[in-house]
C-alpha positions as CSV (number, residue, x, y, z in Angstrom):
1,X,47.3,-13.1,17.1
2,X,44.9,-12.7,19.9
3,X,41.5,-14.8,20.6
4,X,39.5,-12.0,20.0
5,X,41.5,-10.9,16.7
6,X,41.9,-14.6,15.7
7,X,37.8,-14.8,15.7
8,X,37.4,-11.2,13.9
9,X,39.5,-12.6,10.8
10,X,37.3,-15.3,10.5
11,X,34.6,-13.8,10.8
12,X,35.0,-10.7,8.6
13,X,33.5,-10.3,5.0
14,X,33.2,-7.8,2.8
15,X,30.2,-5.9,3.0
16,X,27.6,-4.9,0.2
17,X,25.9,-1.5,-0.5
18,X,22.4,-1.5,-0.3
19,X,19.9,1.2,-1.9
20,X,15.9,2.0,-1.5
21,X,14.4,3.9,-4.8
22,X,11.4,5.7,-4.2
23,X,9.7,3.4,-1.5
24,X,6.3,3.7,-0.6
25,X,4.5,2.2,1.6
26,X,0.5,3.0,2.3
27,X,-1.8,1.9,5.2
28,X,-5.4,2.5,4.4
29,X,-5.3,6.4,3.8
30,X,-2.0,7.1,5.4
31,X,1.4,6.8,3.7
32,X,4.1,5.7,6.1
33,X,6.5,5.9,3.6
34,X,6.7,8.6,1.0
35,X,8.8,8.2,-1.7
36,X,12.1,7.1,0.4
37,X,15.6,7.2,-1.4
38,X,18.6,6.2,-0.1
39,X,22.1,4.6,-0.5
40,X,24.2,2.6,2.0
41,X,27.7,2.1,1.1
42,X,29.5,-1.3,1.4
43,X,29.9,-1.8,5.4
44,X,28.3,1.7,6.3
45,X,26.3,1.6,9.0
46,X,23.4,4.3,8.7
47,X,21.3,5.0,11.4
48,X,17.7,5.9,10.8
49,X,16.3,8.2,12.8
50,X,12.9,9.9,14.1
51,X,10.2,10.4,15.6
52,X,7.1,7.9,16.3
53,X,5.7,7.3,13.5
54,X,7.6,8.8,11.5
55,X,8.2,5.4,9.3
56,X,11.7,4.4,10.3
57,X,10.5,0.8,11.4
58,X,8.7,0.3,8.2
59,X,11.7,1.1,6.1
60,X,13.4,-1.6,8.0
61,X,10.6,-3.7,7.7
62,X,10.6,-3.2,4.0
63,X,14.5,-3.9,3.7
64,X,13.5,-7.2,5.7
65,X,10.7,-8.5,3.9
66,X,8.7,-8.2,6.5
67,X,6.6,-5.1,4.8
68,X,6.0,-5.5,0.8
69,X,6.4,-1.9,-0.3
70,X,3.4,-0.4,-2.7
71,X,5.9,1.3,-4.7
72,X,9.7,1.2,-5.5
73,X,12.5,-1.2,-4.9
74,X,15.1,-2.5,-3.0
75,X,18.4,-3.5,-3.8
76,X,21.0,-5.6,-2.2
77,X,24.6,-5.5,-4.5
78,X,23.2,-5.6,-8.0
79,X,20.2,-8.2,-6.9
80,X,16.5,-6.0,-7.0
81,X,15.0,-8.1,-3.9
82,X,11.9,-6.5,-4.0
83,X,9.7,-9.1,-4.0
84,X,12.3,-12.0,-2.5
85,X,10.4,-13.5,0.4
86,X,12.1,-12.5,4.0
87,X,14.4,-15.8,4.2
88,X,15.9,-15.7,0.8
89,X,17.6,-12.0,1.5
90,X,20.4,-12.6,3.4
91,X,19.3,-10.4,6.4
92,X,20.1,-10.5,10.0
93,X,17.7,-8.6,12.3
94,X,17.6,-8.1,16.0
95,X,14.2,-7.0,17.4
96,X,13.6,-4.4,20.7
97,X,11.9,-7.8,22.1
98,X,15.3,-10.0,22.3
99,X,12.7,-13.1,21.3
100,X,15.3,-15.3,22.2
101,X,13.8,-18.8,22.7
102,X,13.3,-19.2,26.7
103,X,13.9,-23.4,26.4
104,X,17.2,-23.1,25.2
105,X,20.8,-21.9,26.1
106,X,23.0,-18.9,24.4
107,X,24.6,-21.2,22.3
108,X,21.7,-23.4,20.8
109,X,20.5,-20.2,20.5
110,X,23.1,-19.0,18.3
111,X,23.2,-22.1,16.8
112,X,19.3,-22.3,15.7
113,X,19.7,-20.5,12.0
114,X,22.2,-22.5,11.3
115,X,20.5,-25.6,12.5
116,X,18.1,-24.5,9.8
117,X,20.5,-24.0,7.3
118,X,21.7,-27.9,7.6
119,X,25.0,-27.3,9.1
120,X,26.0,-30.0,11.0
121,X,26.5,-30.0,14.6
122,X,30.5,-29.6,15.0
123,X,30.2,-26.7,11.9
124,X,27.2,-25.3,14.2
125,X,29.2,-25.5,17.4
126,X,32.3,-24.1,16.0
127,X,30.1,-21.3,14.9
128,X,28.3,-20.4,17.8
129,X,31.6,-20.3,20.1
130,X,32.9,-17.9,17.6
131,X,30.3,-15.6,17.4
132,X,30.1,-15.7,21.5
133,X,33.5,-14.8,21.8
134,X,33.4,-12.3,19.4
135,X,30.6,-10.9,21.7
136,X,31.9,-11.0,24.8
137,X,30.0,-13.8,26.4
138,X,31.6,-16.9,25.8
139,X,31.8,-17.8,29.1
140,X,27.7,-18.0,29.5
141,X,27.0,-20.1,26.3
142,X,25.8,-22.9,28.5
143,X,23.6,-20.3,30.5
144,X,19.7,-20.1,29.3
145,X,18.0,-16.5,29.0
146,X,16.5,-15.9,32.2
147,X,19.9,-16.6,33.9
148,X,21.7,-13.4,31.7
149,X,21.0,-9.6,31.9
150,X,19.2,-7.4,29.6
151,X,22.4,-6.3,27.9
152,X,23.7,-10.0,27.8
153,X,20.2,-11.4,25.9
154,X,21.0,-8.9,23.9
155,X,24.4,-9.7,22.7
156,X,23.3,-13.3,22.4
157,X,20.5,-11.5,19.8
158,X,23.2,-10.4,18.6
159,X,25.5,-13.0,17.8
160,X,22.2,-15.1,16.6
161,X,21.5,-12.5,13.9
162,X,25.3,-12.7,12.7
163,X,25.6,-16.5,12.8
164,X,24.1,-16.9,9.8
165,X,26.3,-14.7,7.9
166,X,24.2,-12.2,6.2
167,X,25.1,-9.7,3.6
168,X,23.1,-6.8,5.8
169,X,22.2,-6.4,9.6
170,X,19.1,-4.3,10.5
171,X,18.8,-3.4,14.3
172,X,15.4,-2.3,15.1
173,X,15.4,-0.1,18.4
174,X,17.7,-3.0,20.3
175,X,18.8,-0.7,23.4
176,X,15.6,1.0,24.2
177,X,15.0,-2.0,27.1
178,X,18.3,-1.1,28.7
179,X,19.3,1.3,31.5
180,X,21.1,4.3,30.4
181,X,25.1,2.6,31.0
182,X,24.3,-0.3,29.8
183,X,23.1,1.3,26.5
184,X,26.1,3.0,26.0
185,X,28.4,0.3,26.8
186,X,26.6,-1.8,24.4
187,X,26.5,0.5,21.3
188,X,29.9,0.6,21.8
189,X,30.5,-3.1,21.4
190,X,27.8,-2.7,18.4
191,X,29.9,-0.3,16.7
192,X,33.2,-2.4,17.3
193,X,31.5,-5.4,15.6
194,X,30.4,-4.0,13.2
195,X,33.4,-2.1,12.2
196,X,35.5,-5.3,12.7
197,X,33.1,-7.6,10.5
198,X,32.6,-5.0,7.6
199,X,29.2,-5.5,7.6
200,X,26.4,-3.3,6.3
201,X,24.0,-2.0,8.7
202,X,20.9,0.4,9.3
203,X,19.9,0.9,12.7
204,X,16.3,2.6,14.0
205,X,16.4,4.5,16.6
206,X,14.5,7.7,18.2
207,X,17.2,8.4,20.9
208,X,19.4,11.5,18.9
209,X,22.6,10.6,21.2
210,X,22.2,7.1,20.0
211,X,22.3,8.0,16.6
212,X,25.3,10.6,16.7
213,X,27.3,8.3,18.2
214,X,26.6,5.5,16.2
215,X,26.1,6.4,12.6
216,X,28.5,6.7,9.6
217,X,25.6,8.8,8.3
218,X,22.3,9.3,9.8
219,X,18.7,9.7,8.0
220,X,16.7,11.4,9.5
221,X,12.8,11.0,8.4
222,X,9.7,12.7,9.5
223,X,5.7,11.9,8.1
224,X,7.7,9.0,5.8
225,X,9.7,11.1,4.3
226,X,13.8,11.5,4.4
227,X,14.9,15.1,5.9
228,X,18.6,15.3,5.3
229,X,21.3,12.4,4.8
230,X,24.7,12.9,6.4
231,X,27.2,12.9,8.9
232,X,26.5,13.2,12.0
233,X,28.6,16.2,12.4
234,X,26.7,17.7,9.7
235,X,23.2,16.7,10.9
236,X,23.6,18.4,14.2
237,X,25.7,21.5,13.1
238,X,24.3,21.9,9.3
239,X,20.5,21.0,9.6
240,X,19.3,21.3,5.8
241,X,16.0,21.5,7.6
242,X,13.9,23.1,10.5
243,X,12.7,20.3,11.6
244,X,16.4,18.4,11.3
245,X,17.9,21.4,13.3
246,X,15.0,21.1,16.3
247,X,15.0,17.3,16.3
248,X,18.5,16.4,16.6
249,X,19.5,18.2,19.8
250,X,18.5,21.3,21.5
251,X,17.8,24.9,19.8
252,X,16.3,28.0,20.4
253,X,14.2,29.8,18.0
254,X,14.3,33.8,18.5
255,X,13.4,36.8,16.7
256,X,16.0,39.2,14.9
257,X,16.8,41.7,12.0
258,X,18.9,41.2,9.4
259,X,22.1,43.5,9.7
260,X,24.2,41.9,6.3
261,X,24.8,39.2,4.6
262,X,26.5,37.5,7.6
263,X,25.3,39.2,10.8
264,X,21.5,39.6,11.9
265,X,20.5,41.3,15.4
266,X,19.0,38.6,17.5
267,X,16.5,40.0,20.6
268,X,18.3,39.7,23.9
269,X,21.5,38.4,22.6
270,X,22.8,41.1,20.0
271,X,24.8,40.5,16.7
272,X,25.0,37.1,15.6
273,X,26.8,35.9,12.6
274,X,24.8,33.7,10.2
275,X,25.7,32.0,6.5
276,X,23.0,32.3,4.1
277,X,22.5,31.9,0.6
278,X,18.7,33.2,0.5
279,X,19.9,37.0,0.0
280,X,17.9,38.2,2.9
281,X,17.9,41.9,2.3
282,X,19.0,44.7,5.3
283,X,15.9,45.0,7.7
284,X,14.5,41.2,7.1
285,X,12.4,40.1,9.9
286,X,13.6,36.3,10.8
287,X,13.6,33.7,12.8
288,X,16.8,32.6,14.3
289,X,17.4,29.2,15.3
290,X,20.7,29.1,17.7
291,X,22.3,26.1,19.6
292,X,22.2,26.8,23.6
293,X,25.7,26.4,23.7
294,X,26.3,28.8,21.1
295,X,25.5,31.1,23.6
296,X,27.3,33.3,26.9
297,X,25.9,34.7,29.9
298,X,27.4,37.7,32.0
299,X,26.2,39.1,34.9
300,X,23.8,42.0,34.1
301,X,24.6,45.4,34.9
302,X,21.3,46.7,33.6
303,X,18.0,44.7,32.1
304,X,18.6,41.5,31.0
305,X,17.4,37.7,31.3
306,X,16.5,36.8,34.1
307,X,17.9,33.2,35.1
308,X,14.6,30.4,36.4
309,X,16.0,27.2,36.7
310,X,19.9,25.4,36.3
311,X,20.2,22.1,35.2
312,X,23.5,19.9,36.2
313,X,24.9,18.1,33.3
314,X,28.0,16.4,34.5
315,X,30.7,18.3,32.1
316,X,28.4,21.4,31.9
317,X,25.6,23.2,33.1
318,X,22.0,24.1,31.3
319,X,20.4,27.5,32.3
320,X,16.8,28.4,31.9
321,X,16.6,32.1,31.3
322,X,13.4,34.3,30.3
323,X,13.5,37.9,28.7
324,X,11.6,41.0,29.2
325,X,9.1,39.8,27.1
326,X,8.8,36.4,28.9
327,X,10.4,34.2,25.8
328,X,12.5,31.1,27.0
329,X,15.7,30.6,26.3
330,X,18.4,27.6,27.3
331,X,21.9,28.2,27.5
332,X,24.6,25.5,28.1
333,X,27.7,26.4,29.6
334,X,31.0,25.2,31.6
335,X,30.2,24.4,35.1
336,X,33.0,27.3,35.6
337,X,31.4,30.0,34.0
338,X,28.2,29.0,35.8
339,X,29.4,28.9,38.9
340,X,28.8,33.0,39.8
341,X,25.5,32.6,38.4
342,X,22.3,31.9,40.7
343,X,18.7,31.6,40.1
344,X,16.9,34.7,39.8
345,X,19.8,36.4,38.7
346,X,19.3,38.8,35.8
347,X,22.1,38.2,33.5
348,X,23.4,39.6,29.7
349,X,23.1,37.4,26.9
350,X,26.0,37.3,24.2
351,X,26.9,35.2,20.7
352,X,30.1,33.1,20.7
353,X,28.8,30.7,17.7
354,X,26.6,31.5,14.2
355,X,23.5,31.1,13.9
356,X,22.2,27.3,13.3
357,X,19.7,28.5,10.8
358,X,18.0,31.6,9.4
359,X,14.9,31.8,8.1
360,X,11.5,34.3,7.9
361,X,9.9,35.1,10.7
362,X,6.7,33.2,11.4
């Protein structure tokens, strides 16, 4: 057995489902949380996800201790911890701020909960190497704060909040202070903890990439309430609502006509198939919400869109297009198909993907 491995058994546990019924939480005349339910399965990590303000932090505040809800209950297991005080729930928590504590090194500061806890110093140093190890930076334990990156404080956050060995982990924003690699390198090790220790986790976050990579499911909120819960294949390519299917990646919203039951005729693009259970009859005015890469571009023989502005994504490429009637639309395709098309070039739009969502025209 490996080091690495050798550290994960010992570290592992089993993890514990965790469930918010009807939480809500009021500030003067505003309610940042409305009513949240939700479930977390044993060693699920959900993400939780919007925009400012939309009371993700105060959920996680609330499942802390941190917040004392006005309404509803928490439960970790079987235990209602409602109104257990923040160091009697078993949480770990790791902060945007690091807040690691400047005087000391990586270990001590691993080692601090448990100092608290009355461990005594070779059970505390045992500890701490493990958990530094497990997070890559076993090397640096003698090394104080200002002598480690970004990413690195972070891990040491990190390995602090798991030293303890708590029941659920709650991440609020952690990455947002790190430069775009280092953030994905890092959720990466996040997610390979987590996996490996079983434990139960909600992450916040408003960064969408974050959160589809991340999440066993994702809940996304908006004005303190809870949009849709699910996968993040289902959030991004079965929105249960408007604002789910605009928030959580890229989509444009254009007019058409219901043909059928599965086809409507979308302005500048043509027929596009569509599922619907609403029964829009033949001759429906909509609105029809449709993922840029959902969509082709040929060179135009006659009136088309007319191409403004090409954005270089790496794998692919992101085109800006207007119609005759001056409405914006992005497309996103291969960096081959793109290469034959310029700016200013008037090109035909065409459907190779349903619609993302149908609804009445506004």
């Amino acid at each position: 057995m490996t080091d690495t491995a050798a550290t994960s058994s010992t570290l592992a546990r089993s993890g514990v489902s965790v469930e918010i019924r009807g939480l809500s939480r009021y500030f003067k005349d505003v309610a940042a949380l409305k009513s949240l339910s939700l479930k977390a399965e044993p060693g699920e990590l959900i993400v939780l996800l919007g925009p400012s303000g939309c009371g993700k932090t105060t959920a996680l505040r609330s499942l802390a201790g941190l917040e004392r809800p006005d309404e509803g209950q928490i439960f970790i297991g079987s235990n209602d911890v409602t109104d257990l005080p923040a160091a009697k729930r078993s949480i770990g928590m790791v902060f945007q701020s690091y807040s690691l504590f400047p005087n000391m090194t990586a270990k001590v500061n691993v080692e601090f909960g448990l100092r608290v806890m009355g461990l005594k110093p070779k059970e505390r140093t045992q500890r701490a190497a493990e958990l530094l190890e497990l997070v890559g930076l076993a090397s640096l334990a003698s090394r104080y704060p200002h002598e480690l990156s970004g990413g690195q404080q972070q891990r040491v956050a990190l390995a602090r909040a798991l030293a303890v060995r708590p029941q659920l982990l709650l991440l609020d924003e952690p990455l947002s202070a790190l430069d775009a690699k280092v953030r994905s390198q890092l959720r990466e090790e996040i997610r390979r903890i987590q996996l490996e220790l079983g434990i139960t986790t909600f992450f916040v976050t408003h960064d969408q990439e974050e959160a589809l990579a991340l999440a066993d499911r994702i809940a996304v909120m908006h004005q303190g309430q809870l949009e849709q819960l699910d996968t993040p294949l289902a959030v991004y390519s079965r929105p249960a609502t408007e604002f789910v299917a605009e928030f959580v990646g890229n989509v444009n919203r254009l007019k058409g006509t219901v043909i059928d039951a599965e086809t409507v005729e979308v302005e500048s693009v043509g027929k596009v198939a569509y599922s619907s259970s609403s029964g829009y009859r033949a001759g429906t005015r909509v609105d029809v919400l449709i993922r840029p890469e959902s969509l082709g571009v040929v060179p135009a023989t006659t009136d088309g869109c007319t191409v403004f502005a090409r954005s270089f994504l790496g794998a692919s490429l992101k085109l800006a297009l207007r119609d005759k009637n001056g409405v914006a639309i992005t497309v996103e395709v291969s960096v081959a198909e793109a290469a034959s098309v310029a700016t200013a070039e008037v090109v035909t739009l065409f459907s190779r993907g349903a619609a993302l969502l149908v609804r009445p025209a506004s």
